[in-house]
C-alpha positions as CSV (number, residue, x, y, z in Angstrom):
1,X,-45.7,-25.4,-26.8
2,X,-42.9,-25.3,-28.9
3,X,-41.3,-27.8,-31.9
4,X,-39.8,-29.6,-28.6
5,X,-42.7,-29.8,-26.5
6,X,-44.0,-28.0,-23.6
7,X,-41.1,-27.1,-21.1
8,X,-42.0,-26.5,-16.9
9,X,-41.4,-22.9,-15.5
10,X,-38.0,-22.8,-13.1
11,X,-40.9,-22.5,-10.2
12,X,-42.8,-25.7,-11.7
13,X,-39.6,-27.5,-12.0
14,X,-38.4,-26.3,-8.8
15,X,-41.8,-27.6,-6.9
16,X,-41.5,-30.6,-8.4
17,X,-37.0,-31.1,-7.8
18,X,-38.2,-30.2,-4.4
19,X,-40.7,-32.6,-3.6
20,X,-39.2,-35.3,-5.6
21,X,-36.2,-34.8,-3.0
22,X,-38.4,-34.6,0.2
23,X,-39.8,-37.8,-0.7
24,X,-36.5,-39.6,-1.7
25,X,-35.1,-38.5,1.2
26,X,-37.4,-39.0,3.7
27,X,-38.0,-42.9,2.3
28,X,-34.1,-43.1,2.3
29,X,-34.1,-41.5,6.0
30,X,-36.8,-44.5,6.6
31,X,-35.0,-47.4,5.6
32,X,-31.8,-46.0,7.4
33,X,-34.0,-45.8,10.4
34,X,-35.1,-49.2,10.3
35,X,-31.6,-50.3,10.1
36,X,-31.0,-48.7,13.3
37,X,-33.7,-49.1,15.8
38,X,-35.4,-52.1,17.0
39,X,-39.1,-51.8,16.1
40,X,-41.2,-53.5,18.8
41,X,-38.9,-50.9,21.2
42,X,-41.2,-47.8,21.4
43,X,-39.3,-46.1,24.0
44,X,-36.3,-45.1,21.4
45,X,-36.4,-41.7,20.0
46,X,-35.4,-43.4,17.0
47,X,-39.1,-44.9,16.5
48,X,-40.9,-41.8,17.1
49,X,-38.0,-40.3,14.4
50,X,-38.7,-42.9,11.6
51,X,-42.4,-42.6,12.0
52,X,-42.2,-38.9,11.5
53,X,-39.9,-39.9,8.2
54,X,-43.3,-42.2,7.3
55,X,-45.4,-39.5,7.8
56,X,-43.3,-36.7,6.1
57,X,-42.6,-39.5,3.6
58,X,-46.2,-40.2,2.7
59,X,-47.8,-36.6,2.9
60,X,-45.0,-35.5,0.0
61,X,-45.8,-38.7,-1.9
62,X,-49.3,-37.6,-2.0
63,X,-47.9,-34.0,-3.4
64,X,-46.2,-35.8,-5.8
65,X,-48.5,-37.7,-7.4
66,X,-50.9,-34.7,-7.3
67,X,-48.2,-32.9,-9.1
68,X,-47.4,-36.1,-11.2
69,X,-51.3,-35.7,-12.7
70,X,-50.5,-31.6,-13.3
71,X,-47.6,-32.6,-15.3
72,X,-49.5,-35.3,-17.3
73,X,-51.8,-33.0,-18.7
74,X,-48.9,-30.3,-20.2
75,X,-45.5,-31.4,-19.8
76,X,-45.7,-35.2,-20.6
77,X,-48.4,-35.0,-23.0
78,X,-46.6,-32.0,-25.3
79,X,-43.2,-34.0,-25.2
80,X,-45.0,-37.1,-26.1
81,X,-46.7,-35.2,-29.0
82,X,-43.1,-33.5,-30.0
83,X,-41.7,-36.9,-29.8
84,X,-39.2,-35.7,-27.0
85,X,-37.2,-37.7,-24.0
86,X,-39.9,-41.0,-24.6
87,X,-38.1,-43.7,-23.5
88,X,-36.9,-41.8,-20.8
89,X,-40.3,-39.8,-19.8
90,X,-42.2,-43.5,-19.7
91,X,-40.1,-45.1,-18.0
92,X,-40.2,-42.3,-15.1
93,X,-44.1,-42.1,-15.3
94,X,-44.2,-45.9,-14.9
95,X,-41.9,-45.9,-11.9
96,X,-43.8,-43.3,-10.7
97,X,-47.2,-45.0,-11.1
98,X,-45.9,-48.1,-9.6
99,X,-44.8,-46.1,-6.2
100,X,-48.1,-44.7,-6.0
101,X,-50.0,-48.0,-6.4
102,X,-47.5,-49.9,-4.2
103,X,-47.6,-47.4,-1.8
104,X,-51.5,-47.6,-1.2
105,X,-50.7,-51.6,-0.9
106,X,-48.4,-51.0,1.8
107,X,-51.3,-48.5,3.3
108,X,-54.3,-51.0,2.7
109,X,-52.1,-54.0,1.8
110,X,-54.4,-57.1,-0.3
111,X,-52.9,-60.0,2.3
112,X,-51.0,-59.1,5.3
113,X,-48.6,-61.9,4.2
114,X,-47.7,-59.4,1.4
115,X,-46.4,-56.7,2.8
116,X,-43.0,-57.3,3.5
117,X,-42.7,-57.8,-0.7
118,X,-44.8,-55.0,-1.8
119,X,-42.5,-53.1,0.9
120,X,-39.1,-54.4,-0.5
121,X,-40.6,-53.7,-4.4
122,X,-41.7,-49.9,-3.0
123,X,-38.3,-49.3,-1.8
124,X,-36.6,-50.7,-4.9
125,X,-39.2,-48.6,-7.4
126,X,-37.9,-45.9,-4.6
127,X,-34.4,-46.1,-4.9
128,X,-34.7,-46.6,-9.0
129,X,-36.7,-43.0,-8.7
130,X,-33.7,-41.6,-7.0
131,X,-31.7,-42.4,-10.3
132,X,-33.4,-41.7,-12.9
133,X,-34.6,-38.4,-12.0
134,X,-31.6,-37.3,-12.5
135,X,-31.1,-38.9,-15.2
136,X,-34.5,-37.2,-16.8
137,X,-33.4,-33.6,-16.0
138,X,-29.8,-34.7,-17.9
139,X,-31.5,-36.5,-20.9
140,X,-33.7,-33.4,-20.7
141,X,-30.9,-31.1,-20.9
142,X,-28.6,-32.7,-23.8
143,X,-31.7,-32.7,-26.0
144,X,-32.1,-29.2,-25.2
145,X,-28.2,-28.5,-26.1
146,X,-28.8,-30.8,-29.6
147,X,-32.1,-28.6,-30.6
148,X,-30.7,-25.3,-29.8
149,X,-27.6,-25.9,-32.2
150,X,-27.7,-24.5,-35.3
151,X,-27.3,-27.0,-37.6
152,X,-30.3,-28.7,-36.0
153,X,-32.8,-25.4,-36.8
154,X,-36.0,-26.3,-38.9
């Protein structure tokens, strides 16, 4: 660990863009899906195609949080400690928390009355993922650009 915090090899950051992706996309795939295709009709190809999305969609998000724990323990605890991307790094690990606990709802749901909500919440905490992990990896980068200046050097 450095002055900056503790920074994720290009094949830990790669595993991690990667599955981040597979699991945005295949929840985005989902909710395009069930746009399209009239559940109670089990004959459409579309049905068998947007449970496939589920399953894809929920075997990643297992990865992910997997992965999420790796990261804790290294990448968001050094930062913390070197005082680097905060804001930005809590508000991500909070997102992410929330999709995993949301996502078990949905799985073993407290009322079946609640579902439809904790669904629409999961698929907003979803789509907010999809921006600011992006967002992360930018914040990320223009702090790396402001330490690596010269004027900045300790």
């Amino acid at each position: 660990m450095n002055t900056w915090g503790v920074r994720l090899s290009p094949f830990a950051r790669n595993t991690v863009l990667i599955c981040s992706l597979i699991v945005i996309a295949s929840g985005f795939a989902w909710m395009v899906l069930g746009w399209l295709v009239d559940v109670q009709d089990y004959t459409d190809p579309l049905h068998t195609l947007r449970h496939r999305m589920l399953v894809l969609h929920g075997i990643t998000a297992y990865v992910l949080v997997w992965m999420a724990g790796r990261l804790s323990s290294l990448h968001q605890q050094g930062n913390w400690r070197a005082h680097r991307n905060r804001g930005n790094g809590l508000l991500l690990t909070a997102v992410l928390a929330l999709l995993a606990v949301s996502g078990l709802c949905l799985y073993y749901p407290p009322h079946e009355d609640w579902r439809e909500t904790i669904s629409q919440l999961h698929q907003g905490l979803g789509i907010a993922l999809a921006l600011m992990l992006p967002l992360h990896l930018l914040a990320a980068r223009a702090l790396r650009r402001i330490s690596s200046r010269p004027d900045n050097a300790r």
